[in-house]
OpenMM code with the backbone's topology and positions (N, CA, C; nanometers):
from openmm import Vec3, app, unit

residues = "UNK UNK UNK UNK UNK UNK UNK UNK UNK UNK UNK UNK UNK UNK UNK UNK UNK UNK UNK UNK UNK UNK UNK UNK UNK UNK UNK UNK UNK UNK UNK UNK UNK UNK UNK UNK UNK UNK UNK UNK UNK UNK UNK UNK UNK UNK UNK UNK UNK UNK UNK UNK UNK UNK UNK UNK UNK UNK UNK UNK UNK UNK UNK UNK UNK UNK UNK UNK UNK UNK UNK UNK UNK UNK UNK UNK UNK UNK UNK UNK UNK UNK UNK UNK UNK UNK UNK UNK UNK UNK UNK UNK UNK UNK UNK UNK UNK UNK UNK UNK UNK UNK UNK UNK UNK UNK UNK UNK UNK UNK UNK UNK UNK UNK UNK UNK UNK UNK UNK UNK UNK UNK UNK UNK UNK UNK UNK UNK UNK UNK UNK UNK UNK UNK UNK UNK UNK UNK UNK UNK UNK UNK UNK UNK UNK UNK UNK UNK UNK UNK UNK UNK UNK UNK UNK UNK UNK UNK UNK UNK UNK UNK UNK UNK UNK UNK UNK UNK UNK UNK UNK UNK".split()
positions = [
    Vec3(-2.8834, -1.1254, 1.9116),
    Vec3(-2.7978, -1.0081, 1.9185),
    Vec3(-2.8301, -0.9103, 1.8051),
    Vec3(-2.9001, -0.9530, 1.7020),
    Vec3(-2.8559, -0.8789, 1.6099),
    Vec3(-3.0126, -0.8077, 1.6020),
    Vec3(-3.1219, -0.8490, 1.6704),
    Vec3(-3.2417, -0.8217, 1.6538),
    Vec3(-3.2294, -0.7057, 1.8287),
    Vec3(-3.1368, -0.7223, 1.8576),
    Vec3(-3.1358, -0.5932, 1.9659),
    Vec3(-3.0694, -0.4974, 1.9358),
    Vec3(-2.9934, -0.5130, 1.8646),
    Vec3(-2.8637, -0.4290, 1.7957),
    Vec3(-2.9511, -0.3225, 1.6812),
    Vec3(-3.0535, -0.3922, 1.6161),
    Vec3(-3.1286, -0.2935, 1.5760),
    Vec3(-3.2346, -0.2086, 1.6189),
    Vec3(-3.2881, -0.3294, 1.7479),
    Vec3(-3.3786, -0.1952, 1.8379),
    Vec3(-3.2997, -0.0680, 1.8878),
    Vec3(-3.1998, -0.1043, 1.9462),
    Vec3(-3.1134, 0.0079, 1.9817),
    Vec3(-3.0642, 0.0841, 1.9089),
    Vec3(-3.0386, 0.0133, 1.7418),
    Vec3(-3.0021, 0.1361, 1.6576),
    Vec3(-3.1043, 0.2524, 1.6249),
    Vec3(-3.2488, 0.2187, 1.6127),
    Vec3(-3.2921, 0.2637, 1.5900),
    Vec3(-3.3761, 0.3932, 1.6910),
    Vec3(-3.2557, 0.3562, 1.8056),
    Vec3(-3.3254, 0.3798, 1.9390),
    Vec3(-3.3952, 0.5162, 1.9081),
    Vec3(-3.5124, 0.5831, 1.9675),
    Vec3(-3.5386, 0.7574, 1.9200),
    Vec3(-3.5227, 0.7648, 2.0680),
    Vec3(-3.5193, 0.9319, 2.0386),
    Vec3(-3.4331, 1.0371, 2.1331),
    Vec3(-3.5580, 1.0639, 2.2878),
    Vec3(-3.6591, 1.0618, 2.1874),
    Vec3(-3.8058, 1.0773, 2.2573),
    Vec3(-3.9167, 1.0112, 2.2199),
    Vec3(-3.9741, 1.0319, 2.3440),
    Vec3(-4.1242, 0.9577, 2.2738),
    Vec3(-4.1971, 0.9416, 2.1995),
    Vec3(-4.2383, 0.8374, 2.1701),
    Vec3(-4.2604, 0.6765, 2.2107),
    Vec3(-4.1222, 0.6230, 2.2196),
    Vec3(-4.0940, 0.5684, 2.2959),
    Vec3(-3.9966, 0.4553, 2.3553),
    Vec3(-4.0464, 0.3216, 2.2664),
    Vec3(-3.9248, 0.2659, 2.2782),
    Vec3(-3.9351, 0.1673, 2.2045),
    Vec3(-3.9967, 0.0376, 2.3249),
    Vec3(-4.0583, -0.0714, 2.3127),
    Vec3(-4.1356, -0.1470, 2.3847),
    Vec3(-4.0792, -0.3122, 2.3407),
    Vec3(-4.1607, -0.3982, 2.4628),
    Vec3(-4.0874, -0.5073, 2.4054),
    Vec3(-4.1452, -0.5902, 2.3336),
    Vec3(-4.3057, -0.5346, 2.2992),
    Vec3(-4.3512, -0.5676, 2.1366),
    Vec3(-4.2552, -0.5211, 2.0383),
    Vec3(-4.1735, -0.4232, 2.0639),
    Vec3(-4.0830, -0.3736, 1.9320),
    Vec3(-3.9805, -0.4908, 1.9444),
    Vec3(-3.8882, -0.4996, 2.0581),
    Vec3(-3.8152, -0.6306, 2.0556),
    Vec3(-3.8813, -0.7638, 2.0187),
    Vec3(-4.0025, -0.7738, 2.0567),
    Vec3(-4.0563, -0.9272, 1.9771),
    Vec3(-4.0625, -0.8728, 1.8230),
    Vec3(-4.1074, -0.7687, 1.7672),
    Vec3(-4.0844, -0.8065, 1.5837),
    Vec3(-3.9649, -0.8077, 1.5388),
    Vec3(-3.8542, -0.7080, 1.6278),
    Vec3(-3.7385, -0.7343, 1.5991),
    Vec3(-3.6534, -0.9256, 1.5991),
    Vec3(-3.7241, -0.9612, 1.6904),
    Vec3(-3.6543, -1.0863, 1.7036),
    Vec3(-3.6783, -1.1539, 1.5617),
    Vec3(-3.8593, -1.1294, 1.5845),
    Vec3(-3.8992, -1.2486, 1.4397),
    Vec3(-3.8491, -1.1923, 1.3262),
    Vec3(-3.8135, -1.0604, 1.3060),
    Vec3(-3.7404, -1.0465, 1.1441),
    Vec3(-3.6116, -1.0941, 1.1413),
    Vec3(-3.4917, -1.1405, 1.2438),
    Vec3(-3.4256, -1.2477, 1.2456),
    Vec3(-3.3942, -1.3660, 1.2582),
    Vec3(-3.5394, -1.4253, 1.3165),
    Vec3(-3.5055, -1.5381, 1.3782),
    Vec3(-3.5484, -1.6160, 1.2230),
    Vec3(-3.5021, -1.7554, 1.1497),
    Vec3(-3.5232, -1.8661, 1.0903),
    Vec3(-3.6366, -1.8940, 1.1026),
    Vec3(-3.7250, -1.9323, 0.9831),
    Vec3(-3.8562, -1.9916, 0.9722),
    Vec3(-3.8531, -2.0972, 1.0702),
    Vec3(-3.7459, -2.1648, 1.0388),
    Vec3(-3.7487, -2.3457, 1.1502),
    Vec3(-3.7290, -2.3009, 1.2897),
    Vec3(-3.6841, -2.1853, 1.3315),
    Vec3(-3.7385, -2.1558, 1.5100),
    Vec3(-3.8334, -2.0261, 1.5207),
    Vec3(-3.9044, -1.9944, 1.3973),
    Vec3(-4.0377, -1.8901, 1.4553),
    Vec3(-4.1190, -1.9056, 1.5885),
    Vec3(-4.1285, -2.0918, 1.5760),
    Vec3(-4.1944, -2.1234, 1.6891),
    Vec3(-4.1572, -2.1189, 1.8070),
    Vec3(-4.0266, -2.0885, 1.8257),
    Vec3(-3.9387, -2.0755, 1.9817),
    Vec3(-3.9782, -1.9297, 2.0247),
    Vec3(-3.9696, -1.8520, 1.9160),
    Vec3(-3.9763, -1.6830, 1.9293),
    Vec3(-4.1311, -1.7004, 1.9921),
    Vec3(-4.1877, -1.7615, 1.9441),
    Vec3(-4.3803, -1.7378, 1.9772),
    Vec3(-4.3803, -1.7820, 2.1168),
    Vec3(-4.3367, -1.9356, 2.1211),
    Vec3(-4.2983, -2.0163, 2.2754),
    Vec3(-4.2850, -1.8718, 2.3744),
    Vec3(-4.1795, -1.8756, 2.3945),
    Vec3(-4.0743, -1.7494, 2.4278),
    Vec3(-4.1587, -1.6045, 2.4101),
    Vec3(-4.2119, -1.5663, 2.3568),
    Vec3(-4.2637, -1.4391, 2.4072),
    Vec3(-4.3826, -1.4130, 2.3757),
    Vec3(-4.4589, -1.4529, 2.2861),
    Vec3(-4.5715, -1.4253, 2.2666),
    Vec3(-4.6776, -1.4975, 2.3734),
    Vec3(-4.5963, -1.6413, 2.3862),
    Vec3(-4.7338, -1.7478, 2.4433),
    Vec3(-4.6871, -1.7608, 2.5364),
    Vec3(-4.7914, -1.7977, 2.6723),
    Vec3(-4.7127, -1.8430, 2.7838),
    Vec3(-4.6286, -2.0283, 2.8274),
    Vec3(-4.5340, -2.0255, 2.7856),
    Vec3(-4.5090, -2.1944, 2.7439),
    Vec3(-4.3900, -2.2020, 2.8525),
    Vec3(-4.4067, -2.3693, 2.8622),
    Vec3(-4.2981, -2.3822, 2.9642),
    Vec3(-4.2961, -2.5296, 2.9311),
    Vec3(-4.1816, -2.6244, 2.9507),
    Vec3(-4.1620, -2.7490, 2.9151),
    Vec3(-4.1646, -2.8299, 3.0245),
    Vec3(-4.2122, -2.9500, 3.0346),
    Vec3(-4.1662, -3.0814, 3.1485),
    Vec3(-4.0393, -3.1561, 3.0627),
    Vec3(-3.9632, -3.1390, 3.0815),
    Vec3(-3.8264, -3.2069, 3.1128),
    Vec3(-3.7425, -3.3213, 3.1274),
    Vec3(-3.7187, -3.4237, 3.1319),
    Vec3(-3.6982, -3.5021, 3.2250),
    Vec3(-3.6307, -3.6058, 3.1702),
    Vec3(-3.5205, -3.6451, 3.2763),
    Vec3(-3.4389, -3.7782, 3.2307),
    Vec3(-3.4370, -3.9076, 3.2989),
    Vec3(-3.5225, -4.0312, 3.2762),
    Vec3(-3.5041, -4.0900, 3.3315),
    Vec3(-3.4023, -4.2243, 3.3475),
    Vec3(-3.3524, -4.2054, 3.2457),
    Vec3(-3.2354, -4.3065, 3.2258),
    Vec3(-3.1001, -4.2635, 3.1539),
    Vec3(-3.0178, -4.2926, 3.3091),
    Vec3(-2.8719, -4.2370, 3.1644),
    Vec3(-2.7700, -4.3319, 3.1733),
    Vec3(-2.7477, -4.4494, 3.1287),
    Vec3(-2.6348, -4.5569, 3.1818),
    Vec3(-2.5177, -4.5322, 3.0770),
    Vec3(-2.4261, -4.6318, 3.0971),
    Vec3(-2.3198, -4.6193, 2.9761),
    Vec3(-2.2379, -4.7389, 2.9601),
    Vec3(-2.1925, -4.7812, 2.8753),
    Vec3(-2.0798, -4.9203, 2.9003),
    Vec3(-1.9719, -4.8545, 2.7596),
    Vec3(-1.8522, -4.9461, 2.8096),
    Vec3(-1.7597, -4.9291, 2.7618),
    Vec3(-1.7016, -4.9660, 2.6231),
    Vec3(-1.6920, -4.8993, 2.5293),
    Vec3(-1.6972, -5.0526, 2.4072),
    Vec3(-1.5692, -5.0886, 2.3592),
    Vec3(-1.5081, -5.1858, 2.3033),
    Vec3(-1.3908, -5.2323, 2.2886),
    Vec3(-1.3108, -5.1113, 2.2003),
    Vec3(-1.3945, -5.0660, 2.1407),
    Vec3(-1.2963, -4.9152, 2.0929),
    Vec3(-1.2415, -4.8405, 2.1443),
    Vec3(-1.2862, -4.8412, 2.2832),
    Vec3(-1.2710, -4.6925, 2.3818),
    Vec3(-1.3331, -4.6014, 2.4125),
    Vec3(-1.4740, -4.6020, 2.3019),
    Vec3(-1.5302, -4.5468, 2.3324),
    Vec3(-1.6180, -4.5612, 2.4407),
    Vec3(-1.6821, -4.4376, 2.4741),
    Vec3(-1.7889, -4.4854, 2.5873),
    Vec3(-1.9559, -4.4762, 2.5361),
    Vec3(-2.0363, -4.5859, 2.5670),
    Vec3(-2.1703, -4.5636, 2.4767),
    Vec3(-2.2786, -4.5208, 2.5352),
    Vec3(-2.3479, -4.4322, 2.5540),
    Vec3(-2.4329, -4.3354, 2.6520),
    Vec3(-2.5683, -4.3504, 2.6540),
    Vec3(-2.6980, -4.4823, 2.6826),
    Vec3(-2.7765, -4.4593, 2.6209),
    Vec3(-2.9069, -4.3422, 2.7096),
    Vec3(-2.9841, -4.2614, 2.6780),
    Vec3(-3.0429, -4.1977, 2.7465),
    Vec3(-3.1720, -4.2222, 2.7392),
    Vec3(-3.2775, -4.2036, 2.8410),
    Vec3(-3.4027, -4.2424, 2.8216),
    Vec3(-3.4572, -4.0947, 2.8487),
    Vec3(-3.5667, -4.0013, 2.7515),
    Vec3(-3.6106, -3.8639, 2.8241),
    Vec3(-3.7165, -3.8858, 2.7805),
    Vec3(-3.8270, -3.7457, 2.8668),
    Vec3(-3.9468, -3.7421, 2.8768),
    Vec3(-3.9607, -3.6105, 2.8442),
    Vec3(-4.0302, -3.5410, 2.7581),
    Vec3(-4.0676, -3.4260, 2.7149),
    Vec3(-4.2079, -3.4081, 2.6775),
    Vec3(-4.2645, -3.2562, 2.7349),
    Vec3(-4.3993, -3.2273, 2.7218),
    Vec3(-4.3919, -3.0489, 2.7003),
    Vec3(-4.5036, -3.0124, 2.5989),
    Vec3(-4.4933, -2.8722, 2.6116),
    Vec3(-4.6070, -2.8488, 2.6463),
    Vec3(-4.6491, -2.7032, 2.7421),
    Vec3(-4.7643, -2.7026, 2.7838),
    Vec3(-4.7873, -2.5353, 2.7654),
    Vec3(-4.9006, -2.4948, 2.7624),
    Vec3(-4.9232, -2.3610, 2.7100),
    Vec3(-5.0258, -2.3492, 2.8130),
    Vec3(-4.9939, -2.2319, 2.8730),
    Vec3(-5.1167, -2.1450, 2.9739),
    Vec3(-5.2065, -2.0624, 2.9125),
    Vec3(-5.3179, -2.0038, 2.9553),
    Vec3(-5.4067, -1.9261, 2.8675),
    Vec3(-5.4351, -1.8214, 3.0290),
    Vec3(-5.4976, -1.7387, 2.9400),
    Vec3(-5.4833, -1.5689, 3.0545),
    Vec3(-5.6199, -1.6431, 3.1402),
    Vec3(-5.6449, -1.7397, 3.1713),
    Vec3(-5.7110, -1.7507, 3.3037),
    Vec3(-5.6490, -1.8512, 3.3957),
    Vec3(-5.5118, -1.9385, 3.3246),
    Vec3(-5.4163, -2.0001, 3.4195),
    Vec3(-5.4731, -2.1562, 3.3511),
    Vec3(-5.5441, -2.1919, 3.2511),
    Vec3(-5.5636, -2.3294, 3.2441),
    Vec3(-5.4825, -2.3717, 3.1602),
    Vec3(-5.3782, -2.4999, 3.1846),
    Vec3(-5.2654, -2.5203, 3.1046),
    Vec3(-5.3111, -2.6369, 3.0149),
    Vec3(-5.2636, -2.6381, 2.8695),
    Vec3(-5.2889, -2.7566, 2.7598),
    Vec3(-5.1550, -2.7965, 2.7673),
    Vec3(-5.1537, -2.9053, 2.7073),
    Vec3(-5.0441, -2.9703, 2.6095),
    Vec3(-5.0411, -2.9766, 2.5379),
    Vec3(-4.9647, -2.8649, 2.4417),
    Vec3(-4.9625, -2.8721, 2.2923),
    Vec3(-4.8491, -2.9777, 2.1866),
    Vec3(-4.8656, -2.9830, 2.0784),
    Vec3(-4.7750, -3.0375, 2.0156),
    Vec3(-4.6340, -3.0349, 2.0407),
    Vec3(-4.5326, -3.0818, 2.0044),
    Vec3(-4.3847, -3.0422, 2.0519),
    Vec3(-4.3333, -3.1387, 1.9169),
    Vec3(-4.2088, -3.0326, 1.8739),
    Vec3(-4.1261, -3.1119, 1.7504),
    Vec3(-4.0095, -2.9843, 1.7612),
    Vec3(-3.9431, -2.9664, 1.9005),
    Vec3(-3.8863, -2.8945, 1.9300),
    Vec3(-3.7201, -2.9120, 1.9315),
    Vec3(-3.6528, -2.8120, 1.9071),
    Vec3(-3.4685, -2.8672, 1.8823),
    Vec3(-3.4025, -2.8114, 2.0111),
    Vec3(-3.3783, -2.9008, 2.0909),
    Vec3(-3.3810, -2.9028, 2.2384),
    Vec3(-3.2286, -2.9715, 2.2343),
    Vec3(-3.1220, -2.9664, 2.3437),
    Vec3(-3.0398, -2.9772, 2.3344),
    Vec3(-3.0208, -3.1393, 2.4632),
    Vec3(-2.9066, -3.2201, 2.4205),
    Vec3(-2.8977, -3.3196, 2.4561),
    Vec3(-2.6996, -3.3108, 2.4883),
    Vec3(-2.7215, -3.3294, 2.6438),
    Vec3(-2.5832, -3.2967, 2.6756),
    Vec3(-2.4823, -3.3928, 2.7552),
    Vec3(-2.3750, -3.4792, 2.7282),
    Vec3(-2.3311, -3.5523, 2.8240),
    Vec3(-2.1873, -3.4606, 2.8733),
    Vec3(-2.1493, -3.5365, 3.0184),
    Vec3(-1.9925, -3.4335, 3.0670),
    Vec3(-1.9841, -3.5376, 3.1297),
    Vec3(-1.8105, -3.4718, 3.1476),
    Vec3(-1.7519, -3.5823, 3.1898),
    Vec3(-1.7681, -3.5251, 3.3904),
    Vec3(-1.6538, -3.6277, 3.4624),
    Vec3(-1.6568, -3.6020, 3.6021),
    Vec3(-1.6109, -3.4400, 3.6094),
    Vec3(-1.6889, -3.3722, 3.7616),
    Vec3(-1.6002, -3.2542, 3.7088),
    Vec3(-1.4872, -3.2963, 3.8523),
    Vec3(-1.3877, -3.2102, 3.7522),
    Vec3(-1.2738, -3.1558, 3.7914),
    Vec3(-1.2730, -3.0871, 3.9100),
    Vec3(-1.1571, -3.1433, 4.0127),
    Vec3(-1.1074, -3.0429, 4.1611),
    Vec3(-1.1141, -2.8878, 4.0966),
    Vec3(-1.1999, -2.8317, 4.2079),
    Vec3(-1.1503, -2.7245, 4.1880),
    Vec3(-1.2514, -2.6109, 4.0725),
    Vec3(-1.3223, -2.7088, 4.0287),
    Vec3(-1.4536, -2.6835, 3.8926),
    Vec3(-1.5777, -2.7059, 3.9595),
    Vec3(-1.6609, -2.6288, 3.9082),
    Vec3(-1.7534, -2.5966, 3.9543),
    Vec3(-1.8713, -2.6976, 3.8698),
    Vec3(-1.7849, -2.7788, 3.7359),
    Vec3(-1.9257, -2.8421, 3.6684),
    Vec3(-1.8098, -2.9388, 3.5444),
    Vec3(-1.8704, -3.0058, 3.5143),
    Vec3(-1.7935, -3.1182, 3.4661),
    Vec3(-1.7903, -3.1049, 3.3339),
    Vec3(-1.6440, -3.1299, 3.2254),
    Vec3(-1.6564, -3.0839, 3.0662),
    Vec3(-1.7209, -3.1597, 3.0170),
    Vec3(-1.7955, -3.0276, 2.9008),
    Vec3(-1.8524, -3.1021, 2.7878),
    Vec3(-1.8343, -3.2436, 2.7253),
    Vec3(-1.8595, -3.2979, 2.7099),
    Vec3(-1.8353, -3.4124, 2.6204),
    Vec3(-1.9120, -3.4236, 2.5003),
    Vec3(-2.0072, -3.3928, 2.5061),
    Vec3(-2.1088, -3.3668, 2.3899),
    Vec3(-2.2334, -3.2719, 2.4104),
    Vec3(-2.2686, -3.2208, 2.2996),
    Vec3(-2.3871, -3.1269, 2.3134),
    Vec3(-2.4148, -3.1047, 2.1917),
    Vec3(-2.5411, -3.1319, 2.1636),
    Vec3(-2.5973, -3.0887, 2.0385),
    Vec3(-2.7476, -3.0492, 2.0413),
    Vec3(-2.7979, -3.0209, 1.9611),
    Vec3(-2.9488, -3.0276, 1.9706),
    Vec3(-3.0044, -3.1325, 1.8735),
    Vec3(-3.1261, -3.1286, 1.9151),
    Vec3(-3.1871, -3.2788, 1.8737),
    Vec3(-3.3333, -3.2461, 1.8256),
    Vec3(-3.4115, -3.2465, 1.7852),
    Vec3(-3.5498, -3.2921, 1.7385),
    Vec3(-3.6161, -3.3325, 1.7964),
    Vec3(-3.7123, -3.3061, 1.9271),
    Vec3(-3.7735, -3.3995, 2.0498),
    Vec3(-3.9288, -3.3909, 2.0107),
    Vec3(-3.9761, -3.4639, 2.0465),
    Vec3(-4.1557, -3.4647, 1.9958),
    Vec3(-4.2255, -3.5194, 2.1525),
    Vec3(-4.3553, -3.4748, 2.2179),
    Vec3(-4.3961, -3.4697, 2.2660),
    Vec3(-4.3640, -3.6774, 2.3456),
    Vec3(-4.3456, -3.7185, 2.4455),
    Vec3(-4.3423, -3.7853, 2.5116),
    Vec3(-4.1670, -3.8970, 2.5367),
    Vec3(-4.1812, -3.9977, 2.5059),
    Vec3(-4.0829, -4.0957, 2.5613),
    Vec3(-3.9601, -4.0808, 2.4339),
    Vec3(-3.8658, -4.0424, 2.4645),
    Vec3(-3.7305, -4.0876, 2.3422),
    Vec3(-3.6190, -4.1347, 2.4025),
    Vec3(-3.5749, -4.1984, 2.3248),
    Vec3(-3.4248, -4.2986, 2.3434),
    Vec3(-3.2838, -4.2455, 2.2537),
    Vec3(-3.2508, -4.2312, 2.2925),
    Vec3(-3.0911, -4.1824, 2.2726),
    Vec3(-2.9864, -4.2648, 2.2545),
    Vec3(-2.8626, -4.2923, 2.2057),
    Vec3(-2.7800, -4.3562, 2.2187),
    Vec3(-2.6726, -4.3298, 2.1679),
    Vec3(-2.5565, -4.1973, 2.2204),
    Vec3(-2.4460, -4.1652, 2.2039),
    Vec3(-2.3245, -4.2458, 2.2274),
    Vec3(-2.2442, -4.2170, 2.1065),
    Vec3(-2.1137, -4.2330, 2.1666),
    Vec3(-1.9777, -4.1109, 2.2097),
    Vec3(-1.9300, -4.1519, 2.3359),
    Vec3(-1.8170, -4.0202, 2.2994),
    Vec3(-1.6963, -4.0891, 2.3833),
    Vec3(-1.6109, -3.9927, 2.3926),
    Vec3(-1.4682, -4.0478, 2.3982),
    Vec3(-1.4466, -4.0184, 2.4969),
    Vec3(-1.5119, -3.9607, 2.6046),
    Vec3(-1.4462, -4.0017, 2.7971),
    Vec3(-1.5598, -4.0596, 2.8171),
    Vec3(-1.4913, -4.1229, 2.9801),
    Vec3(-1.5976, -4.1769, 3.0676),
    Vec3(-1.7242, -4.0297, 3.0801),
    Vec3(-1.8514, -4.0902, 3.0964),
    Vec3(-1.9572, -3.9723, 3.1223),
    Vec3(-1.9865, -3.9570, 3.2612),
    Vec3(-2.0153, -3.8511, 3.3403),
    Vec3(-2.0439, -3.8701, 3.4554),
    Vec3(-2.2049, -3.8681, 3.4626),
    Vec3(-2.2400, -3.7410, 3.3770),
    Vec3(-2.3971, -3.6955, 3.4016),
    Vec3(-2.4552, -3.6486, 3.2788),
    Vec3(-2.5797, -3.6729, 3.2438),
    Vec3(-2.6164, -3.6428, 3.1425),
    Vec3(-2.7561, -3.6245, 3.1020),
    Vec3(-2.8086, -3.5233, 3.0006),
    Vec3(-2.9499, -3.5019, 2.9837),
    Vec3(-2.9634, -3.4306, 2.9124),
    Vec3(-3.1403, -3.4028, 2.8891),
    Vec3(-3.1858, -3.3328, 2.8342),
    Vec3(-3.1879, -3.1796, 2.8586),
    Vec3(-3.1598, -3.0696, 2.8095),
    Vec3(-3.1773, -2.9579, 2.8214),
    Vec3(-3.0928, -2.8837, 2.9364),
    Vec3(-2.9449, -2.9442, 2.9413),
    Vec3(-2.8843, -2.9265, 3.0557),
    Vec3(-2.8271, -2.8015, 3.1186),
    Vec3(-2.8906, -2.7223, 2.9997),
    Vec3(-2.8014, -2.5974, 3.0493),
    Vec3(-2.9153, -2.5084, 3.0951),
    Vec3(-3.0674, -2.5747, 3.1100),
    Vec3(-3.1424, -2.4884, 3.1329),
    Vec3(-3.2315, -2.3657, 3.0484),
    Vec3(-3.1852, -2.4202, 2.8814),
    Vec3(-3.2387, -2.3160, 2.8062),
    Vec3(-3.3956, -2.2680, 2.7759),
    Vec3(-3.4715, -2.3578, 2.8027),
    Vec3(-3.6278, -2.3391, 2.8223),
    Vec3(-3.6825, -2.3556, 2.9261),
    Vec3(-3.8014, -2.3274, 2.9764),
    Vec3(-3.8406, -2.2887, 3.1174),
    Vec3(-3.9165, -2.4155, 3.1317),
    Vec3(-3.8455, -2.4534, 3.2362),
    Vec3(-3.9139, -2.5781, 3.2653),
    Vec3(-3.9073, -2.5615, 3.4613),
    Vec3(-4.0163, -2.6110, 3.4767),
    Vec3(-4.1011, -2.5776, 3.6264),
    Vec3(-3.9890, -2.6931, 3.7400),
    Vec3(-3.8635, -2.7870, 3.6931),
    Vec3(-3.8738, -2.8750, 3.7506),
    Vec3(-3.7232, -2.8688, 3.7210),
    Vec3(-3.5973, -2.8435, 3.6942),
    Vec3(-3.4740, -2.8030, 3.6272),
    Vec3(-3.3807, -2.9418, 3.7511),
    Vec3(-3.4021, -2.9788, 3.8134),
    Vec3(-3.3369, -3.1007, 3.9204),
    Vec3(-3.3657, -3.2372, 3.8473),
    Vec3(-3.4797, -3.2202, 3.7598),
    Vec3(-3.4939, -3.3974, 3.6812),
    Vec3(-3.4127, -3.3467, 3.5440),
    Vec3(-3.3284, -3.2750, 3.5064),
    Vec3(-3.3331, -3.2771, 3.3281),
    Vec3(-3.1966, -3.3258, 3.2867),
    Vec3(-3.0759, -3.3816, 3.4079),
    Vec3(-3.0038, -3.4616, 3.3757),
    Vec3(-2.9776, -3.5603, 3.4743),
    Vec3(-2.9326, -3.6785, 3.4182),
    Vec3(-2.8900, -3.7480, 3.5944),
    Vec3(-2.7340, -3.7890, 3.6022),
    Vec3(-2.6925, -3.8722, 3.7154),
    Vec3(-2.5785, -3.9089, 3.7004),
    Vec3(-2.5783, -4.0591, 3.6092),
    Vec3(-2.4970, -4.0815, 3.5325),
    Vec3(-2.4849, -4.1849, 3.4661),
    Vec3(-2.3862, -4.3124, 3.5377),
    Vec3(-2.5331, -4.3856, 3.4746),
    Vec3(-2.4967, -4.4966, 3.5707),
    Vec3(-2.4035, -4.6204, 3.5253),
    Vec3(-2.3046, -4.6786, 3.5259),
    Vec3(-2.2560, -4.8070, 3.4333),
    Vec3(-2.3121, -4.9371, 3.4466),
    Vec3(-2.3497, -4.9317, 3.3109),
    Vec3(-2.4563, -5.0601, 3.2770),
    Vec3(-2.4180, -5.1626, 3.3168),
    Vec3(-2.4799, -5.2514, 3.4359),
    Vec3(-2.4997, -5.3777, 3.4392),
    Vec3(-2.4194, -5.3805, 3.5995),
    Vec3(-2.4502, -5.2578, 3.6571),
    Vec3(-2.3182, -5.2236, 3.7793),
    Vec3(-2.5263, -5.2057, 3.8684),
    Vec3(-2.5254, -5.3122, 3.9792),
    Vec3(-2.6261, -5.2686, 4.0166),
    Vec3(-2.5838, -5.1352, 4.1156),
    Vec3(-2.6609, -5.0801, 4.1791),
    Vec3(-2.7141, -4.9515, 4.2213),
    Vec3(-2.6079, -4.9907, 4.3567),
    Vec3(-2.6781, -5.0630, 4.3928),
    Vec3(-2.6265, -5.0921, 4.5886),
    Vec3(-2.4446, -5.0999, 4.5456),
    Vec3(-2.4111, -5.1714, 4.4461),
    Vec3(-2.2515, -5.1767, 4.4553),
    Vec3(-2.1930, -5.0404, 4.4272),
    Vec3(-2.2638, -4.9760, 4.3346),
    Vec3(-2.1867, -4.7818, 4.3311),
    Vec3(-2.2464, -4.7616, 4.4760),
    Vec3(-2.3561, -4.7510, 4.5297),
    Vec3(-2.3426, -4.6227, 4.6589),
    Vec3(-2.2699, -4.6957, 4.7509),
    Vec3(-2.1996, -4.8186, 4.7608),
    Vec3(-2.1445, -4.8491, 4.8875),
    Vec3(-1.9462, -4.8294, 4.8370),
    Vec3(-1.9622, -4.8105, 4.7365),
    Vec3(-1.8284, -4.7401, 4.6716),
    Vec3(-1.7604, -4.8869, 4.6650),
    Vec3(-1.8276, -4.9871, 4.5819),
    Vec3(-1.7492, -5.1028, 4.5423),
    Vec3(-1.7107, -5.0879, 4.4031),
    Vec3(-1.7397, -4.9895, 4.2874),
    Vec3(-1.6974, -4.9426, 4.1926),
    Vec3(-1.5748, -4.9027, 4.1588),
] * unit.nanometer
topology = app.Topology()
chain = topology.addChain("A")
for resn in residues:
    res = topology.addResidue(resn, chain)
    for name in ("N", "CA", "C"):
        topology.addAtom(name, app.Element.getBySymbol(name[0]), res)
């Protein structure tokens, strides 16, 4: 906000127009040394993330709480102006989100937790606790980086040690 707030202040009356190379230096003279690299991700380079959650169970613990463990898969990949994609490094602060069931009448189920996290290129393990039952949960759930595949980046959470066939036949 505040790196548009000055393109526009500075808006001129006439030409040259301001461009969205002017909004990319504007960004980087606000953005934090520790996310320069999101600003570059994000507009300079062509980048897009693989995603993915493949495990989200939970059990109950004698506290009350509920314990969430998550299994994700993360990759960053960079295109170059003839379309050939790498995989570059990743040590990215990516957000990790559980909710509860949603609600009649709601369109998406409350927060229960959300934070960002520290993710590095391949397999990580998770293991939250929070204070409702979880319904669904993942990596990057709100969609904030471009990822080609946005249907794997949370799942429904499953209760540990409940095989599969007894939830879909609704013996749960």
């Amino acid at each position: 906000n505040d790196a548009l707030r000055q393109l526009l202040k500075e808006k001129p009356s006439e030409p040259p127009l301001p461009t969205t190379l002017d909004l990319y230096r504007e960004l980087q003279a606000v953005t934090p040394d520790t996310l320069q690299y999101l600003v570059k991700d994000l507009f300079a380079e062509n980048t897009f993330w693989e995603l993915k959650t493949d495990v989200a169970t939970t059990k109950k613990l004698e506290t009350g709480m509920w314990q969430v463990t998550l299994e994700v898969k993360a990759r960053k990949i960079a295109v170059d102006s003839m379309g050939i994609e790498t995989e570059v490094p990743m040590k990215d602060w990516i957000e990790i989100g559980v909710y509860a069931p949603r609600e009649k009448d709601k369109s998406s189920g409350k927060e229960i937790y959300l934070k960002k996290h520290r993710i590095n290129s391949g397999k990580k393990r998770f293991i939250i606790n929070v204070s409702e039952e979880p319904n669904n949960a993942g990596i990057d759930p709100n969609h904030l980086l471009i990822d080609l595949n946005l249907q794997n980046n949370t799942r429904k959470v499953k209760i540990d040690g409940v095989k599969e066939e007894e939830e879909e036949k609704g013996i749960l």
